[in-house]
N, C-alpha and C positions, 0 to 999 in steps of 0.2 A: 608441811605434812609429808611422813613418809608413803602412806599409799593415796593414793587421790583417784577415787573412782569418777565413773562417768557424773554423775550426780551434783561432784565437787564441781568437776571443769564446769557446769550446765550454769553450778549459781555463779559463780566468779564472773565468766563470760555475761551471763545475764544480769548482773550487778551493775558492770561494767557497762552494757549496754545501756540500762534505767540511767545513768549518770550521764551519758553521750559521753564515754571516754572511748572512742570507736579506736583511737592507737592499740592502747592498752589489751583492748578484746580480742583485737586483730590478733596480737602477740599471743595471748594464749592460747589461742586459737591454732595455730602455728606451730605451738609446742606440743598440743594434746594429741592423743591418738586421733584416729580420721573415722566416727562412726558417720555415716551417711546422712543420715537427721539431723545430727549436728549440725554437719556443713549448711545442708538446706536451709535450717532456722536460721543461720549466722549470712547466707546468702540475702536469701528475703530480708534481710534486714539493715544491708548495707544499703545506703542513700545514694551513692554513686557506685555503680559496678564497670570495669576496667575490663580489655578482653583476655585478662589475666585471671579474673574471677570467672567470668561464664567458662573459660579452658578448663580452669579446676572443678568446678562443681560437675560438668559434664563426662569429665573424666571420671569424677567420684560416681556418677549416673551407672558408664559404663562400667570400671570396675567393680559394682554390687549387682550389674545382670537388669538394670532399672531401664532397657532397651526404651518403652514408651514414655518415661520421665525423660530420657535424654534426648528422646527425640522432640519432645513438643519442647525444651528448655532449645533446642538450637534454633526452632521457628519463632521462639522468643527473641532471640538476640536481635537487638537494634540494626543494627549493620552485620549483613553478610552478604555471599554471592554463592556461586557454582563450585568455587576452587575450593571455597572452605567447606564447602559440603562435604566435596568429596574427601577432604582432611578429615573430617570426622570421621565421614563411613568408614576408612579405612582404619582410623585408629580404634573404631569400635570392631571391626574385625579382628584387627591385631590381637586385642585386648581379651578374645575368646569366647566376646557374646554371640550367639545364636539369634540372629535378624530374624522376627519374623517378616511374613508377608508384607506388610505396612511399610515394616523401615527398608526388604529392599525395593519397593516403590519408589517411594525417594529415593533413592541411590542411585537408581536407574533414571530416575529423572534429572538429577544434579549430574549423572554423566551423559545423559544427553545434552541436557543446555551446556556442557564446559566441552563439549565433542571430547572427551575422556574414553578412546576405544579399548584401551588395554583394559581398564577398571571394569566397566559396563561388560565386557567380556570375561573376565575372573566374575562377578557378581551372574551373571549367563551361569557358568559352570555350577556358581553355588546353589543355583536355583535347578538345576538339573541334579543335584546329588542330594539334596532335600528334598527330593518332591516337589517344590513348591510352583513347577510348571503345571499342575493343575490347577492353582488362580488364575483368572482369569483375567482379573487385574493387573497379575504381574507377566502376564505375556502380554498381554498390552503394553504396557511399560517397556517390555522388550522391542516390541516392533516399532512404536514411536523413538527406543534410543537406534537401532539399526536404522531406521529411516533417516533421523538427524542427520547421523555419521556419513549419509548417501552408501549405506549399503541396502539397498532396498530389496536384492535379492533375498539376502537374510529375513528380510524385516515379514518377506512371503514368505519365508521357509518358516518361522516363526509361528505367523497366522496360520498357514497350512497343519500346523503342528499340534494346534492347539486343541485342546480336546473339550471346551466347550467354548461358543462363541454367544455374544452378546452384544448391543450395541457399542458398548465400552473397545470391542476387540477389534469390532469392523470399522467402529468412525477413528481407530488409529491407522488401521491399514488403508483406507481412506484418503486422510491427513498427511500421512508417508506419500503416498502416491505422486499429492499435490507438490510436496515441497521437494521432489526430483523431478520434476518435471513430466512424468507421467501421468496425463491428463485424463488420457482416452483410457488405459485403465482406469484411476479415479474413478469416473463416470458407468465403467461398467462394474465395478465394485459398488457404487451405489444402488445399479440394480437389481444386481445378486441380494442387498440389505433387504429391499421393497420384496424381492422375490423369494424371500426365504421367511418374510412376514416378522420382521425385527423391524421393530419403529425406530427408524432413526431421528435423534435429536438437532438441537439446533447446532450442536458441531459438526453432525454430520451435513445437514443442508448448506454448512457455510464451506466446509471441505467441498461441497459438490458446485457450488456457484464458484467460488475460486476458482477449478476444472474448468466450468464454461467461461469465465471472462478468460481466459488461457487460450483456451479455440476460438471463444469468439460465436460458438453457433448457437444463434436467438433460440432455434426452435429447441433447441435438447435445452436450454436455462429454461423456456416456459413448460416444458416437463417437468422439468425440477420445482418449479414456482407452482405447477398443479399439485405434485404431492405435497407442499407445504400449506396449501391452505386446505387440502385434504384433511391433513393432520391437526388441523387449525394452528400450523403457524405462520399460519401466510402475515399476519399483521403482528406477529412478533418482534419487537426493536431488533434485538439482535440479527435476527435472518434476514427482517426490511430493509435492514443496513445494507447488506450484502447484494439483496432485489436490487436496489436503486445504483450500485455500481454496475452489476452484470449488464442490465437493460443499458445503462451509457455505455460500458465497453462492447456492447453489440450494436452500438449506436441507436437506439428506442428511446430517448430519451421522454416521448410522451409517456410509453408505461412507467418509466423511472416514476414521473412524477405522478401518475395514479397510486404507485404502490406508496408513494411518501405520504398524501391525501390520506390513504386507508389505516395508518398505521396508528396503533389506539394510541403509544407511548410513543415521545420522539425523546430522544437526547440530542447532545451536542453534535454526534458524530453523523448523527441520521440530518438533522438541520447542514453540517455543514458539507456532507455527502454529497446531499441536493444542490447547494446553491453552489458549489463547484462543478458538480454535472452540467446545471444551467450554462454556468461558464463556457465550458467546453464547447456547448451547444449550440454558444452563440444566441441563450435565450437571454439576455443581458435586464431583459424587464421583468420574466420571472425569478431570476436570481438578485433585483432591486426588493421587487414586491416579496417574494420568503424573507428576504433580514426585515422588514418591516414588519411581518407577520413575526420575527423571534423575539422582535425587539417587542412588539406590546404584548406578547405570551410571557414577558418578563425571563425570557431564555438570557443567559448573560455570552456573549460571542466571544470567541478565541483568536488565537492568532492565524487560524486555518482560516476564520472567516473572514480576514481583512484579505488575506492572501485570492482565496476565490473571487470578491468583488473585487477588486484592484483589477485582477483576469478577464474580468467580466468587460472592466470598463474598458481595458487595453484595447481589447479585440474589435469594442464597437466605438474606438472612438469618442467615448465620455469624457474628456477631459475634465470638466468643471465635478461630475458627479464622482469622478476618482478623486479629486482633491475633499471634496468635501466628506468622502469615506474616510479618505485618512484623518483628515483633522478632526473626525467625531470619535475616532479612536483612540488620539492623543489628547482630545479634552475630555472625553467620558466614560474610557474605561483604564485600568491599572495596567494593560498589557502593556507591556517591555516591546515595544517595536523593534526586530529585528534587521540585520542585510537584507534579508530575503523581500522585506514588504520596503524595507527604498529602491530593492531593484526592480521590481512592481510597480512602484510609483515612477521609477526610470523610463519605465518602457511604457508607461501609460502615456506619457511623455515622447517617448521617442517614436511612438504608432502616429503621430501628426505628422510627424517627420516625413515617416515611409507613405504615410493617406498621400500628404502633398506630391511626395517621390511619383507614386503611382499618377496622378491626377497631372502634373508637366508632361508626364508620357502623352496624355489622351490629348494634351493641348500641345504638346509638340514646345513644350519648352526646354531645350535640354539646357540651356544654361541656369532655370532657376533647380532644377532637378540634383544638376551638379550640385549646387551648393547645398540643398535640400540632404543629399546622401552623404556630402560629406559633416553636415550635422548629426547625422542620424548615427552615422558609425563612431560620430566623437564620442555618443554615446554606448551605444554595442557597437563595440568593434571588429565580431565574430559571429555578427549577423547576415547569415547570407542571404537573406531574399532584397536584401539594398545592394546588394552587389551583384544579383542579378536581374532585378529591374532597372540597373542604373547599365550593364551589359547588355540588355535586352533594344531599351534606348538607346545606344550606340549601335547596335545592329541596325534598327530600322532609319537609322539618319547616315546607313553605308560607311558608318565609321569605325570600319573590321580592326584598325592598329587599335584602338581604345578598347575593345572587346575582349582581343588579343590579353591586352596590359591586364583589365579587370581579372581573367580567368589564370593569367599567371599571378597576379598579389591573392588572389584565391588560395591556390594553388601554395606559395608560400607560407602564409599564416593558418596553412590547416583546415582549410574553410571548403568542407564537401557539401556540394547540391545532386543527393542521389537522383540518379537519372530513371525514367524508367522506361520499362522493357516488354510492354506487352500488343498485344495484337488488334486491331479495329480494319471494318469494313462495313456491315451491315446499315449504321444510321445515313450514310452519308446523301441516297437520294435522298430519302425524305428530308433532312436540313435543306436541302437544295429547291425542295419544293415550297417549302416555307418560306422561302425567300432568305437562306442565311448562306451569306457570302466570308469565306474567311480575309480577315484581316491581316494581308500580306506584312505589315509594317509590324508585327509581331512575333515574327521569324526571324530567329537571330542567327541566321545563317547566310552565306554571301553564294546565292544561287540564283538562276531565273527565276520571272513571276512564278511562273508552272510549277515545279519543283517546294519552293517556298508554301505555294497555294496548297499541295497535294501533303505536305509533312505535317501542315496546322490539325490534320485529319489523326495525325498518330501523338497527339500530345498525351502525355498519358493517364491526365482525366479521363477525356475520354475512352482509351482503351482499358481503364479500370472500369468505366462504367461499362464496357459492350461486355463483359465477363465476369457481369456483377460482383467484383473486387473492389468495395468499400474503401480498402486501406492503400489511402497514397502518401509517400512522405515527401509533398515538394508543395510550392508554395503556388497554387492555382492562378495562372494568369486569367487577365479580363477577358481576351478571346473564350478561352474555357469556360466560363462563367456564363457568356450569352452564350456558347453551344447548348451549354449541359441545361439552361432553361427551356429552350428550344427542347431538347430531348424527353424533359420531364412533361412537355405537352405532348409531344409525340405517343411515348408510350402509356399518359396518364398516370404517370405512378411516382409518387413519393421519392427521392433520390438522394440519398446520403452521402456524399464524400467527406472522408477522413483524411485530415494532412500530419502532420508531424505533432501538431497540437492541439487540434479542436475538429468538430465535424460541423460541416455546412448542409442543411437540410433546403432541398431545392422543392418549393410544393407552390403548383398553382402559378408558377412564373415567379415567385417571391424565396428569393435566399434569406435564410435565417441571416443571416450574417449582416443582410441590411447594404450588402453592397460593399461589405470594407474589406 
């Protein structure tokens, strides 16, 4: 045919298609002019599409100005990421189309997640020379890509900027805040939200918990936990999520599990939230009893949850109830057991080791202890509380050259036991009037009785505890253990210490910990 309108190529191609001659189609297809509709109908209708096909169709999007077709065909695409976002944006800029508001939203978002500053800064400028920094959406979109980038100054100049604000604006500057590390901002940007009468949402409650588990201070989180059940989200999955870590990282681990109790909806992350807080806590029978409560709620556990129990039973010495965690996880569910939960079941394993290590000291066996640590390290070998319970023991049997040895092979394989550095005075009549005498043979140091006797006073459990500092990162010896019981009678109150991985809760003379 000498002229072949749009109409011929339409039946030929569709001819060809009724047949499944898809070569054939493909080819005239190829050959004809590119109307727009065409391509589409010939797209939709390809049984396998290639990243050759969505490239072309999308191109054909942007070269006819089809901005919202070509954007929602990219959120189509099976497989993508950031880089090819920003591939797009930019070729749709090239290409001469006029983004609206919408699409640079994404753009700015695809150049935050790909940390893309030069782009997201040309796409800044287009959105000042269009106007388009009156949305409000899309100066949010700005201050969340400048925060990404950790330029958070911007990210305020931005907000400051903006000429209307809503919660969209402020739970981004917010969010920013959080992920520079600016906390104590954070937190008073959330008050300014509360105080300017904009309800903020549950990104913003969860931006502002983040902030307190950050510092750490219980009482500005049960602020934040008031205005949420203010607002009635107090018992919202997504936010209870957040409740039940703040309360463990401020070490509350009983409101943790109130707020878990209250929560109308649990998912997986709020189930395993809990029962790794347990862990930490050292509640080893309430993180037993929730998997038993998941398991008949017909909840199906993940590979987080073997990981928390396994923690659970380390810490308290379960050995049988670790074994039997694991082996219900390799007979009853499909999870893929990983490294991470055999080095869990390793160290479930290797806390016997260190229990016994511990227990020669109180009986003065240093040669089962020897052997005791050098099993324990065949297993962590870069565990340093076997290496200085096992130096410690050496100290109290005056055996300074071993002590020596232990803290230089220390010393060698990288092996730091931060020391700590703070002030105690105040408890020590009263311990004395209770009748607690320190236990010299616990002073790993080669000095007189006196000296030995007056340093057990500066360990620095206890001078965390005389300055209500919570967070210690060293491994509690037994001396510290009967002081710090003694102390929690003394002042009657509750007493949490923090080590490097879990808190011990001292109440009533009873360590959560059970003693291990």
């Amino acid at each position: 045919m000498p002229v072949r309108d749009a109409i011929c190529w339409n039946t030929m191609i569709q001819g060809c298609l009724d047949c499944g001659d898809l070569i054939t189609a493909e080819e005239l297809f190829s050959e004809m002019p590119e109307p727009i509709e065409l391509a589409e109908r010939f797209f939709n209708h390809m049984p396998v599409r290639d990243l050759a096909a969505w490239n072309a169709m999308f191109h054909g999007y942007c070269a006819n100005a089809r901005v919202d077709d070509a954007v929602k065909l990219f959120e189509q695409m099976p497989s993508r990421n950031s880089e090819e976002a920003l591939i797009v944006f930019e070729r749709m800029f090239k290409s001469g189309v006029v983004p609206d508001p919408s699409t640079l939203t994404r753009a700015l978002s695809a150049s935050a997640i790909a940390l893309s500053l030069p782009l997201g800064v040309q796409i800044h400028a287009h959105v000042f020379k269009s106007g388009f920094c009156l949305s409000v959406f899309v100066c949010a979109s700005l201050t969340m890509f400048y925060a990404n980038c950790k330029r958070i100054e911007k990210a305020t100049q931005v907000f400051n900027e903006a000429v209307y604000r809503n919660v969209v604006i402020c739970t981004a500057l917010l969010t920013g805040y959080n992920l520079n590390g600016r906390n104590e901002d954070g937190l008073k940007e959330f008050s300014d939200i509360m105080r300017i009468s904009v309800l903020p949402n549950q990104s913003s409650f969860v931006s502002a918990l983040n902030s307190c588990c950050s510092l750490e201070p219980l009482d500005r989180g049960k602020v934040v936990h008031a205005s949420a059940v203010k607002l009635q989200l107090g018992s919202d999955v997504f936010v209870g999520n957040y409740l039940v870590v703040m309360y463990n990282k401020c070490g509350a681990i009983d409101d943790a599990v109130v707020v878990f109790k209250r929560l109308r909806e649990k998912n997986i992350v709020t189930w395993n939230a809990t029962i790794c807080r347990c862990a930490q806590h050292s509640r080893r029978m309430w993180a037993t009893e929730l998997f038993s409560q998941m398991i008949r709620g017909l909840v199906q556990p993940d590979e987080i949850t073997l990981t928390g129990l396994l923690s659970s039973c380390s810490h308290s010495r379960m050995l049988q109830k670790g074994r039997c965690f694991f082996r219900y996880f390799i007979e009853n569910t499909s999870i893929e057991l990983k490294h991470e939960h055999y080095a869990c079941m390793v160290d479930v394993l290797g806390r016997l080791w260190l229990a016994l290590l511990s227990s020669c000291r109180m009986h003065s066996n240093l040669d089962l202890a020897e052997r005791a640590a050098n099993y324990f390290l065949d297993l962590e070998s870069h565990c340093s509380a076997a290496y200085v319970l096992l130096s410690n023991f050496y100290a109290s049997a005056n055996r300074w050259g071993d002590v020596s040895q232990s803290r230089v092979t220390m010393r060698d394989k990288g092996i730091v036991k931060q020391p700590g550095r703070i002030w105690l005075d105040r408890l020590k009549m009263k311990l004395k009037k209770l009748g607690y005498v320190p236990d010299k043979m616990f002073s790993p140091h080669d000095v007189v009785d006196k000296w030995k006797e007056e340093s057990s006073f500066y360990h620095s459990e206890r001078l965390a505890i005389a300055f209500a500092l919570i967070s210690i990162n060293l491994r509690t010896c037994w001396d510290c253990h009967s002081a710090i019981k003694l102390i929690e009678k003394i002042v009657d109150h509750e007493i949490v210490v923090r080590n490097s991985s879990r808190f011990h809760h001292f109440r009533s003379g009873i360590r959560s910990c059970g003693d291990h």
